[in-house]
BALOBA-1460 file (C-alpha; in Angstrom, 3 decimals):
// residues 81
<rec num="1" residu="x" x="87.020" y="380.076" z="123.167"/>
<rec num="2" residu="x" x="89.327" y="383.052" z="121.897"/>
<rec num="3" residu="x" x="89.954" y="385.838" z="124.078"/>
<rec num="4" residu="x" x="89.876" y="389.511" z="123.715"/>
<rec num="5" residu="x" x="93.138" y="391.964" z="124.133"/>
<rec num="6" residu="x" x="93.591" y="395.478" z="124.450"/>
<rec num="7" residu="x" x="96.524" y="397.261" z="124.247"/>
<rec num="8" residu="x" x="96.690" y="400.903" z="125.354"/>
<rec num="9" residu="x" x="98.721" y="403.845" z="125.163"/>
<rec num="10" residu="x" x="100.330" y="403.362" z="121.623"/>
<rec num="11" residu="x" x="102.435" y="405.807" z="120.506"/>
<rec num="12" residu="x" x="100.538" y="407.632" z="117.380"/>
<rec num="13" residu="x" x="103.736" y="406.819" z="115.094"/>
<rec num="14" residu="x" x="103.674" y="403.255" z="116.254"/>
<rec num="15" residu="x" x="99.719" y="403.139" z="114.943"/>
<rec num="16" residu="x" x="100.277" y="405.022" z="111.674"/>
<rec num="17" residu="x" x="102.818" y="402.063" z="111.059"/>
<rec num="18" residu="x" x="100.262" y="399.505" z="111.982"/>
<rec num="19" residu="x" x="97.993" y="401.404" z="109.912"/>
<rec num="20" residu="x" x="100.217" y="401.819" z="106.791"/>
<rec num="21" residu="x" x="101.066" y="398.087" z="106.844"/>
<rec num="22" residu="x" x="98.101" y="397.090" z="107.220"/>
<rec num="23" residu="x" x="96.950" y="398.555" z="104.598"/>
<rec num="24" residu="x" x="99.793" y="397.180" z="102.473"/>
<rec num="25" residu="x" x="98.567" y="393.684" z="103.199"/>
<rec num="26" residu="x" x="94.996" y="394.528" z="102.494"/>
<rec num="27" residu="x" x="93.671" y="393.845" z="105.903"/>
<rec num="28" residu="x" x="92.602" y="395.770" z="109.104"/>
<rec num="29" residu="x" x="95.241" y="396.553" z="112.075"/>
<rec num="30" residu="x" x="93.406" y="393.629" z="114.446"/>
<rec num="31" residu="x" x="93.568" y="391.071" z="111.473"/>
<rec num="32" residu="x" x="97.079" y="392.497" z="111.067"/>
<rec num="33" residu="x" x="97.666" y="391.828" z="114.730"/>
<rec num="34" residu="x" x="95.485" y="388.539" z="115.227"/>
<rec num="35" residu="x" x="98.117" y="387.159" z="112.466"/>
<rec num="36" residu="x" x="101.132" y="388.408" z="113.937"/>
<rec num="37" residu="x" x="100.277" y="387.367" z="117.674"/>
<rec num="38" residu="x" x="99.454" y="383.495" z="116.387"/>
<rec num="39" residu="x" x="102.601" y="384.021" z="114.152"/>
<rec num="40" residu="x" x="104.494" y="384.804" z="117.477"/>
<rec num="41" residu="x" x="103.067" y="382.029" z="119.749"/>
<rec num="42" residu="x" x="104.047" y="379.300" z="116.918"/>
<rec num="43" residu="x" x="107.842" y="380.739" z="117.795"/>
<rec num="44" residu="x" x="109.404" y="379.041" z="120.114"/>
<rec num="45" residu="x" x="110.952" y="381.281" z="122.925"/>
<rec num="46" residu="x" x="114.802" y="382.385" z="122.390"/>
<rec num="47" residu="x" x="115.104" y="380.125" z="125.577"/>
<rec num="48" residu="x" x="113.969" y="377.282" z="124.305"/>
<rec num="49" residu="x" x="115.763" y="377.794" z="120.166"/>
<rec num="50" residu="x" x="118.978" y="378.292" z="122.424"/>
<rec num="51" residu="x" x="118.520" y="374.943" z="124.510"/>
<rec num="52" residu="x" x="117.240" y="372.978" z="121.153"/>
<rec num="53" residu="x" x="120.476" y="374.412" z="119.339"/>
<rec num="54" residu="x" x="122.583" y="373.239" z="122.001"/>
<rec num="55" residu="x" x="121.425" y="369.884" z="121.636"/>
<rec num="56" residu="x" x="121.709" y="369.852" z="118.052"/>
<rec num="57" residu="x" x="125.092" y="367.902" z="117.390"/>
<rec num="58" residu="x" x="127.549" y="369.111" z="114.606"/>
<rec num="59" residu="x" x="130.217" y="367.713" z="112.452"/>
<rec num="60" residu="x" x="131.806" y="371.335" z="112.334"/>
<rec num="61" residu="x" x="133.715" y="372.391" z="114.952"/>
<rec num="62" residu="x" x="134.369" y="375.791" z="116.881"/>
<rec num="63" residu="x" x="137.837" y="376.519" z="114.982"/>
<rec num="64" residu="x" x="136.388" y="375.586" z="111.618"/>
<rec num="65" residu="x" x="133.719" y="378.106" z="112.209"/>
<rec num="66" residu="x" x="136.057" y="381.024" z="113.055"/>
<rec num="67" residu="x" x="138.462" y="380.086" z="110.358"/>
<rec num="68" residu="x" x="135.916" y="380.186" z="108.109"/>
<rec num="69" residu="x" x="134.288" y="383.240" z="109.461"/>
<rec num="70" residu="x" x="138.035" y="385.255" z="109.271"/>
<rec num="71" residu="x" x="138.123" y="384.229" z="105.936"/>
<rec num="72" residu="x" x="135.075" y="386.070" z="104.789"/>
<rec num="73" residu="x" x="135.723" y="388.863" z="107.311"/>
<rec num="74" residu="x" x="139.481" y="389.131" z="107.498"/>
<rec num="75" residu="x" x="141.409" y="388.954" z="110.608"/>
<rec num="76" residu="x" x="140.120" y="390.318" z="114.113"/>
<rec num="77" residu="x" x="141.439" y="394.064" z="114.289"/>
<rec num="78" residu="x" x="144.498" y="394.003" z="117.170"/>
<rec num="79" residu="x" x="143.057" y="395.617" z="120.205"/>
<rec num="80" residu="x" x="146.629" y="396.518" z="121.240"/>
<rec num="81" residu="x" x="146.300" y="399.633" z="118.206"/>
């Protein structure tokens, strides 16, 4: 059966952006909401992405990651400056 919620005490700024993209999409602010709350409980939690990504095994390792990430970055700045 679905269930009713009410949120209180928006800030008026926060609504006219609820409003305004709303609007965008072509729907009201609780259709707007309705589709973003179900959007949100499909997500897992950043608990559980971090504990499936840990799992996840990988043929790169840590160095190849840095030395690839220095590469598109440049070095680390010396803290020692």
């Amino acid at each position: 059966m679905p269930k009713t919620v009410q949120i209180r005490d928006l800030d008026d700024e926060v609504y006219a952006n609820l409003a305004r993209r709303a609007a965008e999409a072509g729907v009201s602010v609780p259709e707007l909401l309705r589709s973003e709350a179900t959007r949100l409980a499909a997500r897992p939690s950043v608990g559980e992405w971090l504990e499936r990504t840990r799992r996840r095994s990988s043929a790169v390792d840590r160095a190849e990651v840095l030395t690839a990430l220095e590469e598109t970055r440049g070095p680390w700045p010396d803290a020692r400056r």
